[in-house]
MARSETI-742423 format. One record per residue (C-alpha): residue in three letters; x, y, z. Coordinates in Angstrom, 1 decimal. Each point is the difference from the previous one (the first is absolute). Last residue first. Example, Ala and Ser with C-alpha at 12.3 -4.5 7.8 and 13.67 -1.06 7.14 Angstrom:
2
REC   rest       c1       c2       c3
REC    SER     13.7     -1.1      7.1
REC    ALA     -1.4     -3.4      0.7
This chain:
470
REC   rest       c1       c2       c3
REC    UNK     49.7     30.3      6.1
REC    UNK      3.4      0.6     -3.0
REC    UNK      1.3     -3.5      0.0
REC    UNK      3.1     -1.9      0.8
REC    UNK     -0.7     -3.8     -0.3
REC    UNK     -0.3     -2.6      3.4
REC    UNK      0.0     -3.3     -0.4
REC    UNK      3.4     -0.8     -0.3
REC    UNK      2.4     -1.0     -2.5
REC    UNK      0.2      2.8     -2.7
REC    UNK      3.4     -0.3     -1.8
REC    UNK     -1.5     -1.5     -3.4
REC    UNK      2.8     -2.1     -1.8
REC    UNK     -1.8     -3.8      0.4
REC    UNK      3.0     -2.0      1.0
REC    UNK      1.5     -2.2     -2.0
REC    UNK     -1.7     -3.2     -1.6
REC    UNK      1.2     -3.3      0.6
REC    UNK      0.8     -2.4     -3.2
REC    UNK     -0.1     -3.7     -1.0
REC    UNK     -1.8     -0.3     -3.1
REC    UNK     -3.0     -0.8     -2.2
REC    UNK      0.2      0.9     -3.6
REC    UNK     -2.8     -2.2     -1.6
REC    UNK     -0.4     -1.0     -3.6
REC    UNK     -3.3     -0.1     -1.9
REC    UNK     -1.9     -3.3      0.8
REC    UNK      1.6     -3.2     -0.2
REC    UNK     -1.6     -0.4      3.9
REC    UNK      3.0     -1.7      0.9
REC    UNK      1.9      3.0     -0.5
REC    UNK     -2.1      1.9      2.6
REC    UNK      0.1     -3.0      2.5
REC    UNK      3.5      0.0      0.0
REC    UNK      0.3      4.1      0.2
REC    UNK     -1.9      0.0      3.1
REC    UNK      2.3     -2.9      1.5
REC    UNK      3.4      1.9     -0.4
REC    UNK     -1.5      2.8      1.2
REC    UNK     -1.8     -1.1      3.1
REC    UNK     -3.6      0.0      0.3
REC    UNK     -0.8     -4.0      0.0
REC    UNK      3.2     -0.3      2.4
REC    UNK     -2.4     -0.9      3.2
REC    UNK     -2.3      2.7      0.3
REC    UNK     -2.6     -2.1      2.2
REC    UNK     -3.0     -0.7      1.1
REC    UNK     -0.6     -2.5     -2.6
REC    UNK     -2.6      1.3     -2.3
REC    UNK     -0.1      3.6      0.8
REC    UNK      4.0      0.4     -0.9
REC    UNK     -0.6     -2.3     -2.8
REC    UNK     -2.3      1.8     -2.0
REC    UNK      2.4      3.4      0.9
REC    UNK      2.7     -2.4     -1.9
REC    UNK     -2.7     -0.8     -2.8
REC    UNK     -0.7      3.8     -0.4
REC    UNK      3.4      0.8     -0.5
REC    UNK      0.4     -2.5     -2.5
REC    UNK     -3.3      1.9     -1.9
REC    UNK      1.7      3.4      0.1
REC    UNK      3.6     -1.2     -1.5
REC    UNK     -1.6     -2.2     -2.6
REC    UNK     -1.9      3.2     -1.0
REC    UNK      3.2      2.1     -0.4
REC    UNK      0.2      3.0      1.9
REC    UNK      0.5      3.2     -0.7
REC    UNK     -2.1      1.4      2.9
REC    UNK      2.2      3.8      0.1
REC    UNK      3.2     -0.4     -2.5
REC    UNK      3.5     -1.6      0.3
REC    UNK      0.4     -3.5      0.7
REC    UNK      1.5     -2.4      2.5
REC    UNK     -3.2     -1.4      1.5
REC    UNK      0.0      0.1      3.6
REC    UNK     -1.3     -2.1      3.1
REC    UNK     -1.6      1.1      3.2
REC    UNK     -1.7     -2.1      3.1
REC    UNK     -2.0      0.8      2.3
REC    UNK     -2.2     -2.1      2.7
REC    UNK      3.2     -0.4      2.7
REC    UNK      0.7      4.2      0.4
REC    UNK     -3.2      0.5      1.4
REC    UNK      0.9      1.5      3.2
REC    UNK     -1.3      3.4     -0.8
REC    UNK      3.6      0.9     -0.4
REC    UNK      0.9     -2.8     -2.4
REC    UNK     -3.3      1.2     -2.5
REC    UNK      1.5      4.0      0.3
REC    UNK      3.6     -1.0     -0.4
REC    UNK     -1.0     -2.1     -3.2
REC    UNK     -1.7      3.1     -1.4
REC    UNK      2.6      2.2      0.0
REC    UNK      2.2     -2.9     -1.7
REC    UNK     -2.8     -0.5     -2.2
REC    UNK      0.1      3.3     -1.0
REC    UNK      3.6     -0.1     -1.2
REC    UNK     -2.1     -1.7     -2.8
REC    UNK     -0.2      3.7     -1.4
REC    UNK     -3.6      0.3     -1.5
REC    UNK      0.0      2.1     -3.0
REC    UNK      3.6     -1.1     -1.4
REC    UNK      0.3     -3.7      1.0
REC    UNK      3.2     -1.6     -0.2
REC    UNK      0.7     -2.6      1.7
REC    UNK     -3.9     -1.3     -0.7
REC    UNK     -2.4     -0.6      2.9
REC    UNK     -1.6     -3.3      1.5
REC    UNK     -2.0      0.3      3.2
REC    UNK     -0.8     -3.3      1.9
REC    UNK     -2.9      0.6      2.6
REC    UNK     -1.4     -2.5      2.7
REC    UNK     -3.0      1.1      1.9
REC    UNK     -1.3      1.9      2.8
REC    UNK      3.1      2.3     -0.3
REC    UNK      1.1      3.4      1.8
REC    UNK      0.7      3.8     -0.2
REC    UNK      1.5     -0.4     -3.4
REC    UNK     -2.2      1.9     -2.1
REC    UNK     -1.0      4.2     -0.8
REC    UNK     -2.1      1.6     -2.0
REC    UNK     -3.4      0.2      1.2
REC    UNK      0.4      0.8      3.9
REC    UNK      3.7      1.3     -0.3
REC    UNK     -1.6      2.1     -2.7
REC    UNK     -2.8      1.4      1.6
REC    UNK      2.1      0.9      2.9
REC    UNK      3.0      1.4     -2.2
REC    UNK     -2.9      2.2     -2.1
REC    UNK     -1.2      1.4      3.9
REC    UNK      3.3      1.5      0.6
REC    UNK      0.2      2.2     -3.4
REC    UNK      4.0     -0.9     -0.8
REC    UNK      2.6      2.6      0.1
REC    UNK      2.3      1.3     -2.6
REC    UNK      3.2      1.8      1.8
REC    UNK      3.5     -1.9     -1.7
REC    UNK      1.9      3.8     -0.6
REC    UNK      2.7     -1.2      2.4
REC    UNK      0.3     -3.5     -0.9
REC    UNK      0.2      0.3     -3.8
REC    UNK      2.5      2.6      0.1
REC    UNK      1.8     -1.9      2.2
REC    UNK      0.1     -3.0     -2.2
REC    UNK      0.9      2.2     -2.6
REC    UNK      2.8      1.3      2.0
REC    UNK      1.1     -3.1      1.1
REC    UNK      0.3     -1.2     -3.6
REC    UNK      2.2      2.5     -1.5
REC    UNK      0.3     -0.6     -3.3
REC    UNK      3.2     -1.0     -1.8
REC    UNK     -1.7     -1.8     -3.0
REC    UNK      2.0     -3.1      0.9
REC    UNK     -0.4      0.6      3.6
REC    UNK     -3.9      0.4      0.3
REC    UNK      0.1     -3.2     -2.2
REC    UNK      1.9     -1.5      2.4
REC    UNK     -2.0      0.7      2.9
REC    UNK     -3.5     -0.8     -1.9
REC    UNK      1.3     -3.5     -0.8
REC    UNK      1.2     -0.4      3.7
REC    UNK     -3.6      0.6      1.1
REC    UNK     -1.9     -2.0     -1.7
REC    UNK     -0.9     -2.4      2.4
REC    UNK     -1.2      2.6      1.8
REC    UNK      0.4      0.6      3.7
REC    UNK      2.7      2.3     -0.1
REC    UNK     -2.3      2.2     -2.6
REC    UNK     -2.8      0.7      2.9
REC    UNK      2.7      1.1      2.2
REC    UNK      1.2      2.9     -2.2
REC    UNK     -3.8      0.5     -0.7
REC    UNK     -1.2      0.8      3.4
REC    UNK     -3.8      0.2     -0.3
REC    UNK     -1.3      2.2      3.0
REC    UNK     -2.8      1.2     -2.2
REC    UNK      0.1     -2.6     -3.2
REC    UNK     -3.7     -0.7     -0.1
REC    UNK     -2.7     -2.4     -1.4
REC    UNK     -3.4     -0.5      0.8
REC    UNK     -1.1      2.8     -2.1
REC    UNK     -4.4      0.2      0.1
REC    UNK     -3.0     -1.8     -0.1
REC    UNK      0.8     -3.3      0.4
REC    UNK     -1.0     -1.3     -3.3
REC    UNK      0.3      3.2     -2.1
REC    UNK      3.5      0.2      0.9
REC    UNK      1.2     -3.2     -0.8
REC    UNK     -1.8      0.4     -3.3
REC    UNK      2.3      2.8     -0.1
REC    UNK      2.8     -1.7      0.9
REC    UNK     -0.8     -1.9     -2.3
REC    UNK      0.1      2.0     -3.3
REC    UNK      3.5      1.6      1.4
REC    UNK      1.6     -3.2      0.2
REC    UNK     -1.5     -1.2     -3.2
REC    UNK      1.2      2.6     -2.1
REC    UNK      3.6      0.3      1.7
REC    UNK      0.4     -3.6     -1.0
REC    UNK     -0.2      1.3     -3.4
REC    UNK      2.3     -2.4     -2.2
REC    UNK      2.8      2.8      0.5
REC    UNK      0.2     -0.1      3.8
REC    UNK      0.4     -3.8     -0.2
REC    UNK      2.6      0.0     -2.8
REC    UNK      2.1      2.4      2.3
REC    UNK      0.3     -2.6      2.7
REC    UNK      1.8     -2.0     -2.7
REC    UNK      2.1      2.5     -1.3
REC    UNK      0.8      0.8      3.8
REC    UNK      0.9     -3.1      0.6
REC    UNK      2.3     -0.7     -3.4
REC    UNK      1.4      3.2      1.7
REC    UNK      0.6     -1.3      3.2
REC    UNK      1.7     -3.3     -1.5
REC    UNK      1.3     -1.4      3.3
REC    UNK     -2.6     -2.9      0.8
REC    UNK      0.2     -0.8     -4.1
REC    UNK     -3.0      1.1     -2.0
REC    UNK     -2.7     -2.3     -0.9
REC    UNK     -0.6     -0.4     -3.7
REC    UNK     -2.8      1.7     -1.2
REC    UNK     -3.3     -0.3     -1.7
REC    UNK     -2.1      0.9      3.0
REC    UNK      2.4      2.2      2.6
REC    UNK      2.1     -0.9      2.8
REC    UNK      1.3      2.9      2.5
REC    UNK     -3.4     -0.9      2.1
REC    UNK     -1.9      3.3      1.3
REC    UNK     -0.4      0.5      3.8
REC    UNK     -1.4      3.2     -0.2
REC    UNK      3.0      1.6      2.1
REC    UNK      2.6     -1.5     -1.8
REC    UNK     -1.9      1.0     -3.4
REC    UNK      0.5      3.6      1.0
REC    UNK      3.0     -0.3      0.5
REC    UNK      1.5     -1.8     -2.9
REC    UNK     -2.0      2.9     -1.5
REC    UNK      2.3      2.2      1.9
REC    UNK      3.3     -1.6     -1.2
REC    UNK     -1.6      0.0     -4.1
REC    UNK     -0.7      4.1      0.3
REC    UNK      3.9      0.5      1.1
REC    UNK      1.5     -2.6     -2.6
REC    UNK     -2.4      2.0     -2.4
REC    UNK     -2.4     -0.8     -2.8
REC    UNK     -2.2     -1.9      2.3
REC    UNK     -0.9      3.1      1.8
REC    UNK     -2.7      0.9     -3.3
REC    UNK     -2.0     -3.1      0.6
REC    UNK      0.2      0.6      3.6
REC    UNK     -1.7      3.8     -0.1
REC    UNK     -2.5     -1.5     -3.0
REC    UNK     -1.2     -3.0      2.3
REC    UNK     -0.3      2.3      3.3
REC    UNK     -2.1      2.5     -2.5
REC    UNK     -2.4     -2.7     -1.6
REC    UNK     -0.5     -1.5      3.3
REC    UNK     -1.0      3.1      1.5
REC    UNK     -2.6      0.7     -2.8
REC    UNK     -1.5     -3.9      0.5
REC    UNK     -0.5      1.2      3.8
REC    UNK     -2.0      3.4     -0.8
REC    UNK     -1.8     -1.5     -3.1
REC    UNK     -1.4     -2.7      2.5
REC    UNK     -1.4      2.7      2.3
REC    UNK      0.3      1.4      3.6
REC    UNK      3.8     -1.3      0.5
REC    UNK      1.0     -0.3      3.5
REC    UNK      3.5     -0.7     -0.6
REC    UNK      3.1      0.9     -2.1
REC    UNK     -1.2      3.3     -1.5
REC    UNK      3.8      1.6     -1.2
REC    UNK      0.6      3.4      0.8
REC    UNK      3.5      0.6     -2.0
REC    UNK      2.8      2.0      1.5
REC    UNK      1.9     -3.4     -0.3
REC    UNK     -1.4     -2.6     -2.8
REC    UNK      2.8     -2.6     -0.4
REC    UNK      1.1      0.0      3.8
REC    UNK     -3.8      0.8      1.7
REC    UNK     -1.9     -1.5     -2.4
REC    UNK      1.9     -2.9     -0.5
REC    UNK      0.4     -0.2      3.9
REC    UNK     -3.4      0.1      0.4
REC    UNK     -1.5     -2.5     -2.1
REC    UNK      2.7     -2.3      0.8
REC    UNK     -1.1      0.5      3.7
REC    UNK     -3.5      0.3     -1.0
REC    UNK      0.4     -3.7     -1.4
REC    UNK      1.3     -1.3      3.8
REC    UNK     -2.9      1.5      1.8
REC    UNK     -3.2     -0.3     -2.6
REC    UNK      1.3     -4.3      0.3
REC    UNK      0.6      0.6      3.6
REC    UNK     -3.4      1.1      0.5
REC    UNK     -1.8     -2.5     -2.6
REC    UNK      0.9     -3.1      1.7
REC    UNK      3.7     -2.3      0.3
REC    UNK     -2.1     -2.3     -1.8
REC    UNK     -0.5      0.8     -3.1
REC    UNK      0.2     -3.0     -1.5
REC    UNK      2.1     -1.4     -3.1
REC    UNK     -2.1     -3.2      1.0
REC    UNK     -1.6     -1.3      2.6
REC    UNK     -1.5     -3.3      0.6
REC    UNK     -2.2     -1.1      2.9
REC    UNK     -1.7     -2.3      2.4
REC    UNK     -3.0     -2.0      1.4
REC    UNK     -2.9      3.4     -0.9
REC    UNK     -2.7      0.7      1.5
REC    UNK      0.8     -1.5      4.0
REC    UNK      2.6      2.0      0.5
REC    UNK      0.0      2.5     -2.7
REC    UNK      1.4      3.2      2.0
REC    UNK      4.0      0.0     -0.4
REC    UNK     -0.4     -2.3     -3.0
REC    UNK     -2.9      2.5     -1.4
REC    UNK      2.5      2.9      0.6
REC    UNK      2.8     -1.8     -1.6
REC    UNK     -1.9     -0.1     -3.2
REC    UNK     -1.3      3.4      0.1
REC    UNK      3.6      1.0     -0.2
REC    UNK      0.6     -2.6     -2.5
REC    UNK     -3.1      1.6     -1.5
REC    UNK      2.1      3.2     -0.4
REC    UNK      2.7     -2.0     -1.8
REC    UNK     -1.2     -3.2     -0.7
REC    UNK     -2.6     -2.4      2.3
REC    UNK     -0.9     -3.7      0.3
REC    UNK     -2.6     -1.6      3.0
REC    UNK     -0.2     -3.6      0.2
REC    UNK     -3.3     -1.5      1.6
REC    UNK     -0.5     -3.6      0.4
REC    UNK     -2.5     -2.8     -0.5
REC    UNK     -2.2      2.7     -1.3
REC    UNK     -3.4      0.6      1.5
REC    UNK     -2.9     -0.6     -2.8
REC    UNK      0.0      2.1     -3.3
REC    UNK     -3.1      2.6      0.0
REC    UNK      0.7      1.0      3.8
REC    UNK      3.7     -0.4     -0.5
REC    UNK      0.4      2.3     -2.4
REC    UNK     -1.7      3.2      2.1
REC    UNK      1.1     -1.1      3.4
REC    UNK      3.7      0.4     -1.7
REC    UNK     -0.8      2.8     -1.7
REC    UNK     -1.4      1.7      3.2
REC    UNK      4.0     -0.6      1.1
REC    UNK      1.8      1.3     -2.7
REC    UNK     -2.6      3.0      0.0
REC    UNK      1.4      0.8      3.7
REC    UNK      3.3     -0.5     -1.1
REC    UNK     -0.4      2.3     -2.8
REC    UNK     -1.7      3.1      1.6
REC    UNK      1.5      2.6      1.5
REC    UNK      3.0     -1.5     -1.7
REC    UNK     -1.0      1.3     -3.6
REC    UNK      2.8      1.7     -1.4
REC    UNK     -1.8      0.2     -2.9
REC    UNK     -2.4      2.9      2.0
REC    UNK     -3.1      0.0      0.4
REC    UNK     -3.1     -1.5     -1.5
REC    UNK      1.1     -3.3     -1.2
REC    UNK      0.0     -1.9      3.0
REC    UNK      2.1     -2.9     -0.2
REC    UNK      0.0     -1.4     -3.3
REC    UNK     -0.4     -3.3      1.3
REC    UNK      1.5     -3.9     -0.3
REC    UNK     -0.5     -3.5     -0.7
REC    UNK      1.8     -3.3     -1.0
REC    UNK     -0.9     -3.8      0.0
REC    UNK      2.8     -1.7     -0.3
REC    UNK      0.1     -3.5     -2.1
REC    UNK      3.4     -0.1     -1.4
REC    UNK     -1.0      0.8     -3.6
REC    UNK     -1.8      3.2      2.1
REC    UNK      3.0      0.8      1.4
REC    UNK      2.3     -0.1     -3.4
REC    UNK     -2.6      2.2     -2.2
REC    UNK      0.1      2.4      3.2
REC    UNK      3.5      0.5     -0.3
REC    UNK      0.8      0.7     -3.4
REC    UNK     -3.3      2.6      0.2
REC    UNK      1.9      1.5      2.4
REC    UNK      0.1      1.0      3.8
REC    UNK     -3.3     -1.8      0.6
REC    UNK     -3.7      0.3      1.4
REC    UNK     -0.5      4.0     -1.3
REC    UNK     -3.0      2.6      0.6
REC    UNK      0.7      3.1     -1.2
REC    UNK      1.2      3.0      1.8
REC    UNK      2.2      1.9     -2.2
REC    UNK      3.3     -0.2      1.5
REC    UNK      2.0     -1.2      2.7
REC    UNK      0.6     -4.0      0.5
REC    UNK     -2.5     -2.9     -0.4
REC    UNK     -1.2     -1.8      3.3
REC    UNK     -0.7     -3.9     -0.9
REC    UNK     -1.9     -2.1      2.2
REC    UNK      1.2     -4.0     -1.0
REC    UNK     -3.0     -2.5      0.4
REC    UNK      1.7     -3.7      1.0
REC    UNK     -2.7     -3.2     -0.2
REC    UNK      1.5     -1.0     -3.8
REC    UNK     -2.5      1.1     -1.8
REC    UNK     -0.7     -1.9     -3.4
REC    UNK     -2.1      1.4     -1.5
REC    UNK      2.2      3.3      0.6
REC    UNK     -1.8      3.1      1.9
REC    UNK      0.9      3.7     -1.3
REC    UNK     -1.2      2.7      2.3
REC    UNK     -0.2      3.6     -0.4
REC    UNK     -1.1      3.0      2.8
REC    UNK     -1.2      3.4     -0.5
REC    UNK      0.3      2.8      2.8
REC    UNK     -2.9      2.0     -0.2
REC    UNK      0.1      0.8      4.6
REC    UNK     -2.6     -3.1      0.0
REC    UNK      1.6     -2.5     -2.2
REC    UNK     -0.5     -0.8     -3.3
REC    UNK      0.2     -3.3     -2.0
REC    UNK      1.7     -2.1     -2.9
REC    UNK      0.4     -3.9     -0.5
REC    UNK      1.7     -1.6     -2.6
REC    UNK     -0.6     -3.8     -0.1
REC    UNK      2.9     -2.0     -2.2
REC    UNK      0.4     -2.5     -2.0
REC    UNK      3.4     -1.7     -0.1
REC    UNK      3.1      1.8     -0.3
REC    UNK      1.7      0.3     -3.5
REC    UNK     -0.6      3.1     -1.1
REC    UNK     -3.5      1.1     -0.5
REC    UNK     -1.1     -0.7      3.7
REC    UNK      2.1      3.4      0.8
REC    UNK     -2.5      1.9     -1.7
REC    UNK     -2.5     -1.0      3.0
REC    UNK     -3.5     -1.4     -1.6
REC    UNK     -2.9      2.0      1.7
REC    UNK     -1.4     -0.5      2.9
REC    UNK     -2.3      3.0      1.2
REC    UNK     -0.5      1.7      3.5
REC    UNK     -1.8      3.4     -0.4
REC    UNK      1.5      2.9      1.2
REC    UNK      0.7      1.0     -3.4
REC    UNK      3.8     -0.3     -2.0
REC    UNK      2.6      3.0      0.1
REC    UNK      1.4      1.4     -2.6
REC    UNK      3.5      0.5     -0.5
REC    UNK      3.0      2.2      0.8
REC    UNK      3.0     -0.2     -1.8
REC    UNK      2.9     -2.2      1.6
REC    UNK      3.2      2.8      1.0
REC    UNK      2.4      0.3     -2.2
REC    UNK      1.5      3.5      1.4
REC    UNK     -1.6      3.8      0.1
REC    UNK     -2.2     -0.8      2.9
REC    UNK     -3.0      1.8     -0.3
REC    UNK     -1.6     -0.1      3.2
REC    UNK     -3.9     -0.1      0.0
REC    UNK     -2.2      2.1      1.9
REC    UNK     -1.6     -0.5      3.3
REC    UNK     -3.0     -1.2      1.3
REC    UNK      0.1     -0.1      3.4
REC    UNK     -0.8     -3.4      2.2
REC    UNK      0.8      0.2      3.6
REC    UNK     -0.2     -3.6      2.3
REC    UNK      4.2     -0.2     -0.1
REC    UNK      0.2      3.9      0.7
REC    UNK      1.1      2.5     -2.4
């Protein structure tokens, strides 16, 4: 599906917690008082309009407006207009005197909606400002899949918008987020389901992808009952990039491979599956076909890059498994192709890290479990290979979960990108050590920031070109 295309297509039904759907206001312009204003902000204007492709678009204006309007690009899911990450958050913004705004993005296609989210970032911007006056500055502030949108407005926004914050982004794109998850996808399949025909891509209806979920979910839940079953989901989550630290637990020691693997398997049994399969299909439906492929995919080398790697060896050992074979096994029957024009459209759409017009800090947790932040190692390469190396900056909050982060943590990043466009200059405002003193001093709700550098993103596909059936 093109950028300019619109095609009306049916819902996914994600089987997780995703936000339910709600209705959308008229075309008409109205002002109406803004929920927030019934904490303690001060009064506030809420503005709400459409664009031309449907998209909707929110806007909540302080009284007292500090100059700076913040452009906020909400993550995967129902496409509903949002201007901040949390409630939490926009109560704090507004009580500082932000004006804040954002869209839908069009709502007739697919939820992953990059044909059309930066372009509808940017209308909304002409949009606002027409009824508000120019801002004294721009910020733009994106999670997950709008932290992918994010970094495409700083790598295009010169002259909209003055700089950028990311967070828990998706930056690495959407093809080597379909490649790395159908290697776990596979090699579940493949080592807990053999002689089984598995549908792993290019799924023709929601039902289709929630159905393989279901089945990859069951096969793993029943291989954690073995020393031989728990080795090959250690694995799998190698290869998907999945953090060995799980909500409500205690980290386990750097040797502990089974406290790992426990970990790991905490992930597979909260349903990640579910929302893997769910977006690839949206994925799907965007670009109009599989942009991901393990043709030519050497697993045995794929492993020796992970960070996870010595876990999986030892566990292969202590169930006495023979990893080389499975990693042979793996490699020789690796054959699904990707549909040629679907890795166009997505490198189009779905992809960032060609280059900067603006500064960008992206802030990820240690331990995120839907977006690795070994992304923002992928994507660090990308910005320092364009030459842009000098306007990014990264911190992390040492936490487990995807976006769990505090408020004070959100708005003390947004001060250090503040200061970035102020002066000129990074100085120490985005280090760790000074991150987490302006998040204490807020007296907020606690803030985790900390020194860390993320490993390599686990994907084995560097190049440009993909193996495809023409």
């Amino acid at each position: 599906m093109s950028a300019g295309t619109r095609t009306r297509i049916p819902r996914t039904r994600l089987r997780i917690a995703l936000a339910a759907l709600v209705t959308l206001a008229s075309a008409a312009l109205t002002t109406l008082p803004s929920p927030a204003a019934q904490a303690d902000t001060p009064a506030t204007t809420h503005l709400t309009g459409t664009l031309s492709d449907g998209a909707t678009w929110i806007a909540d204006v302080p009284e007292n407006w500090n100059g700076t309007l913040l452009l906020f690009s909400h993550g995967f899911g129902p496409t509903v207009a949002r201007d901040a990450p949390t409630d939490a958050v926009r109560t704090e913004l507004l009580a500082e005197g932000y004006a804040l705004t954002g869209s839908s993005y069009d709502p007739h296609g697919s939820m992953w909606a990059l044909n059309s989210a930066e372009r509808d970032q940017f209308a909304t911007l002409g949009a606002v400002t027409a009824k508000i006056g120019t801002p004294r500055r721009t910020l733009a502030v994106g999670q997950s899949m709008g932290g992918l949108v994010n970094a495409q407005l700083a790598r295009d926004g010169g002259g909209h918008i003055d700089g950028a914050l990311g967070q828990c982004g998706l930056v690495a794109g959407g093809t080597d987020l379909d490649n790395y998850q159908l290697d776990a996808e596979y090699t579940i399949a493949r080592l807990l389901l053999p002689g089984q025909d598995v549908k792993l891509v290019r799924f023709g209806t929601s039902a289709e992808a929630s159905a393989t979920a279901d089945l990859l979910t069951k096969a793993v839940t029943a291989a954690q009952s073995t020393p031989q079953g728990r080795a090959r989901i250690a694995l799998a989550a190698a290869y998907l990039n999945l953090p060995a630290w799980s909500p409500g637990k205690d980290r386990p020691a750097p040797t502990d491979w089974a406290g790992q693997e426990e970990q790991q398997y905490d992930w597979f049994a909260q349903g990640i599956l579910s929302f893997v399969e769910g977006g690839r299909y949206a994925v799907e439906q965007s670009v109009g076909g599989s942009n991901s492929w393990n043709r030519g995919v050497d697993y045995g080398r794929l492993l020796a890059g992970s960070e996870h790697a010595s876990q999986v060896r030892a566990l292969y050992q202590a169930a006495g498994l023979d990893l080389h074979a499975d990693l042979r096994t793996l490699t020789e029957g690796a054959a699904i192709a990707a549909d040629p024009a679907a890795v166009r459209t997505a490198q189009r759409t779905s992809s960032a890290g060609q280059g900067l017009e603006v500064p960008l800090l992206d802030v990820h947790t240690t331990a995120d479990n839907l977006v690795p932040v070994q992304q923002e190692n992928r994507f660090a390469a990308r910005v320092r290979a364009s030459g842009d190396g000098a306007l990014l900056r990264q911190a992390y909050v040492e936490r487990q979960g995807h976006c769990t982060f505090t408020t004070a943590e959100t708005v003390a990043a947004l001060h250090a990108l503040e200061h970035r466009v102020t002066t000129g200059r990074w100085d120490d405002a985005a280090t760790p050590t000074a991150l987490q003193r302006s998040a204490t001093a807020l007296g907020l709700d606690g803030a985790a920031y900390v020194p860390y550098r993320p490993a390599r993103l686990t994907v084995g596909r560097d190049g440009p070109a993909y193996p495809a059936d023409r």
